[in-house]
N, CA, C and O atoms as a DFTB+ gen file, in Angstrom:
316 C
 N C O
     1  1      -5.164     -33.808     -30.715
     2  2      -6.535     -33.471     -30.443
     3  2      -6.645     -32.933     -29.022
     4  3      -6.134     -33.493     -28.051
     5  1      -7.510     -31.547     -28.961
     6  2      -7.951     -31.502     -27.912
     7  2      -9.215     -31.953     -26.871
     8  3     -10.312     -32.218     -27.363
     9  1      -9.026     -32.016     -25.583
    10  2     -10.283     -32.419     -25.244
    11  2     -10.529     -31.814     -24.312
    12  3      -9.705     -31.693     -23.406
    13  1     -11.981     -31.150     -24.262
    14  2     -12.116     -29.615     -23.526
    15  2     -13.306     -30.668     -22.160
    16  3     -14.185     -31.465     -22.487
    17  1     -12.943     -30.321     -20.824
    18  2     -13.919     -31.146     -19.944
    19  2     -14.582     -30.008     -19.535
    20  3     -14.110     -28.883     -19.703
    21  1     -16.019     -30.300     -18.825
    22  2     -16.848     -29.445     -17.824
    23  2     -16.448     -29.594     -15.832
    24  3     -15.705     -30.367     -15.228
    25  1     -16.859     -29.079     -15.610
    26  2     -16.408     -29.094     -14.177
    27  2     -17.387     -30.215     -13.718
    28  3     -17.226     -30.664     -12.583
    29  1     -18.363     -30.694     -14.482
    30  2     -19.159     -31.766     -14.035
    31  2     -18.221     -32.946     -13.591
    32  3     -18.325     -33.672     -12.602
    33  1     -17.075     -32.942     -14.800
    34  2     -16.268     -34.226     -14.950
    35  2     -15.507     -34.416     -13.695
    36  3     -14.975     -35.480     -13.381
    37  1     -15.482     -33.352     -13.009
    38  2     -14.436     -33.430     -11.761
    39  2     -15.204     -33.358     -11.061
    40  3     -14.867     -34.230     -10.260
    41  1     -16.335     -32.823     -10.594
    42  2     -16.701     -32.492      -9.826
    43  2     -17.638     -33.870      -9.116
    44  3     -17.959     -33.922      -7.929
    45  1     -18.011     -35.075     -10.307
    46  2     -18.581     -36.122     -10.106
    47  2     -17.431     -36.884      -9.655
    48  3     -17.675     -37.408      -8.568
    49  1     -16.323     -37.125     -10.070
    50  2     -15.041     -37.525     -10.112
    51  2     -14.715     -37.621      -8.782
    52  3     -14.703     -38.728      -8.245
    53  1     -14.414     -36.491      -8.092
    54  2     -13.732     -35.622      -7.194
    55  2     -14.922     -36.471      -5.743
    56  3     -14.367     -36.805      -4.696
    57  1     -16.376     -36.691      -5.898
    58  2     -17.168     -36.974      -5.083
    59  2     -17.741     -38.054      -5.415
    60  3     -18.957     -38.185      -5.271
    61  1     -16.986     -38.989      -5.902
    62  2     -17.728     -40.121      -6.467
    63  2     -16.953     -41.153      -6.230
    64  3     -16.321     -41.341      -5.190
    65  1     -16.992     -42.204      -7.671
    66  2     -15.850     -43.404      -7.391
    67  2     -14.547     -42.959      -7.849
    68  3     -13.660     -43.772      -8.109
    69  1     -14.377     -41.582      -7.971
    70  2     -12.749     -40.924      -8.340
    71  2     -11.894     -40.336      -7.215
    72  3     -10.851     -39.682      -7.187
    73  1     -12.648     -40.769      -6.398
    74  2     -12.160     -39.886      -5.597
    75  2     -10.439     -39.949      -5.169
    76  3      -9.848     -40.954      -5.564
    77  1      -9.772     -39.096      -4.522
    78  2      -8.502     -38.579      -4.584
    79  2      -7.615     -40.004      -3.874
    80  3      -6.581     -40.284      -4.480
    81  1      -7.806     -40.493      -3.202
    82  2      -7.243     -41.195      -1.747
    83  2      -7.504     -42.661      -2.826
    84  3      -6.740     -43.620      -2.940
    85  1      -8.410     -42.509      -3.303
    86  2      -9.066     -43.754      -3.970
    87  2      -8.970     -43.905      -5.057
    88  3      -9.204     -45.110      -5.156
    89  1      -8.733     -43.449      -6.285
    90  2      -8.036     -43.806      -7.726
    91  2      -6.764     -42.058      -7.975
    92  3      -7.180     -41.069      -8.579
    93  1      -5.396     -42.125      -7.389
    94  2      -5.036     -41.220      -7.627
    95  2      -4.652     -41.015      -9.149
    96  3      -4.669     -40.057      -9.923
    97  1      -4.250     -42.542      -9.239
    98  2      -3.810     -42.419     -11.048
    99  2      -4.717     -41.414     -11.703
   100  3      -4.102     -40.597     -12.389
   101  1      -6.209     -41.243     -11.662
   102  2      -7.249     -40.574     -12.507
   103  2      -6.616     -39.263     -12.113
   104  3      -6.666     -38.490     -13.069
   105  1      -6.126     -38.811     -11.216
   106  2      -6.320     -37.680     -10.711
   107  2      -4.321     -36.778     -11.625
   108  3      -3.907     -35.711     -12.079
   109  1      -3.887     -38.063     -11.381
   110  2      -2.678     -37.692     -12.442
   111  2      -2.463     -37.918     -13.547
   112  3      -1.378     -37.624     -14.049
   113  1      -3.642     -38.621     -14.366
   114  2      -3.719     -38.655     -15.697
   115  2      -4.467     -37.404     -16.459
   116  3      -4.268     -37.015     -17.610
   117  1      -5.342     -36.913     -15.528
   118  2      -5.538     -35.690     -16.179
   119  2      -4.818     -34.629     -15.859
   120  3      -4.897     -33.663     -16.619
   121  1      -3.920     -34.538     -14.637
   122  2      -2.946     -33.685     -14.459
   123  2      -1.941     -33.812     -16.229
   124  3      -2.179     -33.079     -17.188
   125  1      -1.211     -34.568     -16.212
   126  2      -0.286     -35.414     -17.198
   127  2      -1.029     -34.733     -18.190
   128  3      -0.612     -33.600     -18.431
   129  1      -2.229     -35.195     -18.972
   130  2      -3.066     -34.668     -19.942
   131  2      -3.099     -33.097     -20.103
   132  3      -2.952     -32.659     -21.244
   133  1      -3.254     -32.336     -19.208
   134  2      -3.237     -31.264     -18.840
   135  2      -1.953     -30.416     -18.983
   136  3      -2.003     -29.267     -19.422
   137  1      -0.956     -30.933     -18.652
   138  2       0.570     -30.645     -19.204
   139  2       0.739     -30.900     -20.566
   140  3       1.590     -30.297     -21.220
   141  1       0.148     -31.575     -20.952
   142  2       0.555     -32.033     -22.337
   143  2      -0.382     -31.071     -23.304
   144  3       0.008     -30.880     -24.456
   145  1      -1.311     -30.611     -22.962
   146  2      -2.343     -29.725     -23.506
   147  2      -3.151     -30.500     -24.284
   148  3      -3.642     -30.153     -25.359
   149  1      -3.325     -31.832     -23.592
   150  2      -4.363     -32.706     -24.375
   151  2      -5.981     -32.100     -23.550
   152  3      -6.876     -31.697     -24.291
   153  1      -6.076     -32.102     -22.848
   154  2      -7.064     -31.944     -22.035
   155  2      -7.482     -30.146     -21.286
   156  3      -6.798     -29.628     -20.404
   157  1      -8.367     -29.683     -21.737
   158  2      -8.578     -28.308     -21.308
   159  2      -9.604     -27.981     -20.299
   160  3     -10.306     -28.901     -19.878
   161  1      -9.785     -26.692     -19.829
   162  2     -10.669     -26.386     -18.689
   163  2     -11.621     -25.312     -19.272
   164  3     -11.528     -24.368     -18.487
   165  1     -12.312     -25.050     -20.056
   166  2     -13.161     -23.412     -20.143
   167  2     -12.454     -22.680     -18.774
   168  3     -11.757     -23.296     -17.968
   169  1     -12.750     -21.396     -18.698
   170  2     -12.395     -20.669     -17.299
   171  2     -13.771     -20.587     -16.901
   172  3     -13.808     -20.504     -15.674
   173  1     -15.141     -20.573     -17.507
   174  2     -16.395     -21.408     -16.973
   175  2     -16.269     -22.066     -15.900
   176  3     -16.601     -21.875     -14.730
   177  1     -15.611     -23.069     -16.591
   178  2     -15.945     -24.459     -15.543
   179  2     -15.520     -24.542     -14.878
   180  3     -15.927     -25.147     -13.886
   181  1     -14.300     -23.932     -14.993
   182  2     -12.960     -23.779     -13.965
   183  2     -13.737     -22.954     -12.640
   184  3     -13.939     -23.292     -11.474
   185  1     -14.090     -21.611     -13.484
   186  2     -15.160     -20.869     -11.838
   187  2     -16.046     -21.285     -11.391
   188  3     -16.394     -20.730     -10.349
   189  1     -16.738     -22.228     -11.787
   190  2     -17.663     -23.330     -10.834
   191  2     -17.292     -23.980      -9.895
   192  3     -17.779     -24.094      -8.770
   193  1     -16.078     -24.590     -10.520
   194  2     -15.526     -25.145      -9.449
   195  2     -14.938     -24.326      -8.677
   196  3     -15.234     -24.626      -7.521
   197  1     -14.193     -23.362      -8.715
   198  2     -13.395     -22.622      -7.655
   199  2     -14.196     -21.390      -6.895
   200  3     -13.855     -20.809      -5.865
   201  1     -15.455     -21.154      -7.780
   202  2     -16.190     -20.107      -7.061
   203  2     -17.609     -20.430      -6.452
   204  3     -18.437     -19.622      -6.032
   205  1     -17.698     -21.944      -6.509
   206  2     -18.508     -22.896      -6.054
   207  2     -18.915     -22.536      -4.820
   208  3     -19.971     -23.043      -4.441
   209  1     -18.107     -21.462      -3.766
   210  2     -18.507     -21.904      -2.487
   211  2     -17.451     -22.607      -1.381
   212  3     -17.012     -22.182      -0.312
   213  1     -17.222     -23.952      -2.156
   214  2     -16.523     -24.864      -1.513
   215  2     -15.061     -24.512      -0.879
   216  3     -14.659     -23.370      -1.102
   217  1     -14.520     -25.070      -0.382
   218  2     -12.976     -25.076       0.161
   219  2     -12.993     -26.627       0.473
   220  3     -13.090     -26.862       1.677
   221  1     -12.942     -27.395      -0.097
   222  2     -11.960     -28.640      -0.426
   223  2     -10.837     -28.770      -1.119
   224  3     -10.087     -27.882      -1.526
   225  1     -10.724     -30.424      -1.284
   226  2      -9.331     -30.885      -2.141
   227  2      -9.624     -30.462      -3.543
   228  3      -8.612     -29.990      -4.060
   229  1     -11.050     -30.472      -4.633
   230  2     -11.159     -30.734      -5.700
   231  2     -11.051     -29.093      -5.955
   232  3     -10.958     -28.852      -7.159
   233  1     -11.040     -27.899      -5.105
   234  2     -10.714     -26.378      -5.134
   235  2      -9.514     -26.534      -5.555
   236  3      -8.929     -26.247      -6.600
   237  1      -9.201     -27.085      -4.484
   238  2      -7.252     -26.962      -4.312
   239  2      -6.211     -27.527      -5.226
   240  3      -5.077     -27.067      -5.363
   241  1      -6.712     -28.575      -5.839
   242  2      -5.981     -29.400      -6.732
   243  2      -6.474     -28.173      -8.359
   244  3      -5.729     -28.056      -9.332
   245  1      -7.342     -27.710      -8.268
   246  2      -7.770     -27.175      -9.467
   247  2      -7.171     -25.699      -9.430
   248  3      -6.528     -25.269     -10.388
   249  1      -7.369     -25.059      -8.469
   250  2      -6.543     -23.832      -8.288
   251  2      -4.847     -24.070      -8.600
   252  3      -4.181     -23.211      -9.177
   253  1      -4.252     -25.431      -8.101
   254  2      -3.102     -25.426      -8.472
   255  2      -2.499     -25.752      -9.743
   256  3      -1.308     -25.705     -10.051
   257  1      -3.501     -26.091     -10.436
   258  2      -3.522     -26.177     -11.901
   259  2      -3.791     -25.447     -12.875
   260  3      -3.732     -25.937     -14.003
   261  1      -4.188     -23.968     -12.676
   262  2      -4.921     -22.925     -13.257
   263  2      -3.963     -22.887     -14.447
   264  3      -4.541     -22.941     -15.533
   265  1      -2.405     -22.792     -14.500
   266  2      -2.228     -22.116     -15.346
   267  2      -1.446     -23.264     -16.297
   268  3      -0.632     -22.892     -17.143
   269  1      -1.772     -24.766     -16.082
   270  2      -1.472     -25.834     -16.903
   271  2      -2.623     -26.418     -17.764
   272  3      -2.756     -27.575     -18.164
   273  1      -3.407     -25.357     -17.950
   274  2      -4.829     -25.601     -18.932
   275  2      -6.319     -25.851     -18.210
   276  3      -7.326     -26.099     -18.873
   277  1      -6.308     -25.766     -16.983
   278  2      -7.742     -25.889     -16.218
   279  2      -8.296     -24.898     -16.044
   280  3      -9.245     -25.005     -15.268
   281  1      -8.060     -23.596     -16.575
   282  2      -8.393     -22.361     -16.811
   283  2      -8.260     -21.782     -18.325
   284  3      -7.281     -21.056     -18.501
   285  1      -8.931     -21.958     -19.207
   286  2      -8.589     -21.423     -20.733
   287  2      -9.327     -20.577     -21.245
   288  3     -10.388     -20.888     -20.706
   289  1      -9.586     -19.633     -21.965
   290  2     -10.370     -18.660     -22.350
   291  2     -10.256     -19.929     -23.539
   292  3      -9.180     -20.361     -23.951
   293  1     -11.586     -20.408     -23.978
   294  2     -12.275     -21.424     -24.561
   295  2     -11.860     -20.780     -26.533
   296  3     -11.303     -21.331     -27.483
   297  1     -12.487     -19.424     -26.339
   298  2     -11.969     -18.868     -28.315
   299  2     -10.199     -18.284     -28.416
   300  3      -9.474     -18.108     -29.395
   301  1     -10.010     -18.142     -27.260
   302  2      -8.426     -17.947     -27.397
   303  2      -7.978     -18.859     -27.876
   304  3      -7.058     -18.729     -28.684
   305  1      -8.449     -20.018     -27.559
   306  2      -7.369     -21.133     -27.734
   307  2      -7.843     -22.675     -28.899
   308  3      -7.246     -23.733     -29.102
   309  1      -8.898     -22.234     -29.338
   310  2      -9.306     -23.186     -30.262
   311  2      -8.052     -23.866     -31.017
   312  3      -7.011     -23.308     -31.361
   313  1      -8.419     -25.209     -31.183
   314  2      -7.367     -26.157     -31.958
   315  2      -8.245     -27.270     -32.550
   316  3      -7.734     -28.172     -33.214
């Protein structure tokens, strides 16, 4: 099964009680998930987050993930 997230999920995550320093496991379980192609990105959500404006960690960690499923053309890839 796949499971497709919004950039909400990180983005609350990323600035909340998820944060990086402070639960990294979360932050490598969806990495992990993400390799495994359990877990997907729209390229939507993905440009919210990366065209947000911002230059933080939750940019940077997501930019370095673009091409392990945090970027997906959403009808390309239906499952």
């Amino acid at each position: 099964m796949i499971y497709w997230i919004d950039a909400g999920v990180l983005i609350q995550a990323a600035r909340g009680t998820y944060r990086f320093k402070m639960i990294p496991q979360f932050w490598q379980f969806v990495h992990t998930q993400s390799v495994a192609g359990t877990i997907r990105m729209p390229r939507l959500a993905y440009e919210e987050i990366t065209d947000g404006g911002y230059d933080d960690q939750l940019v940077a960690w997501c930019k370095s993930r673009k091409q392990i499923g945090l970027c997906r053309n959403a009808r390309a890839t239906r499952s």
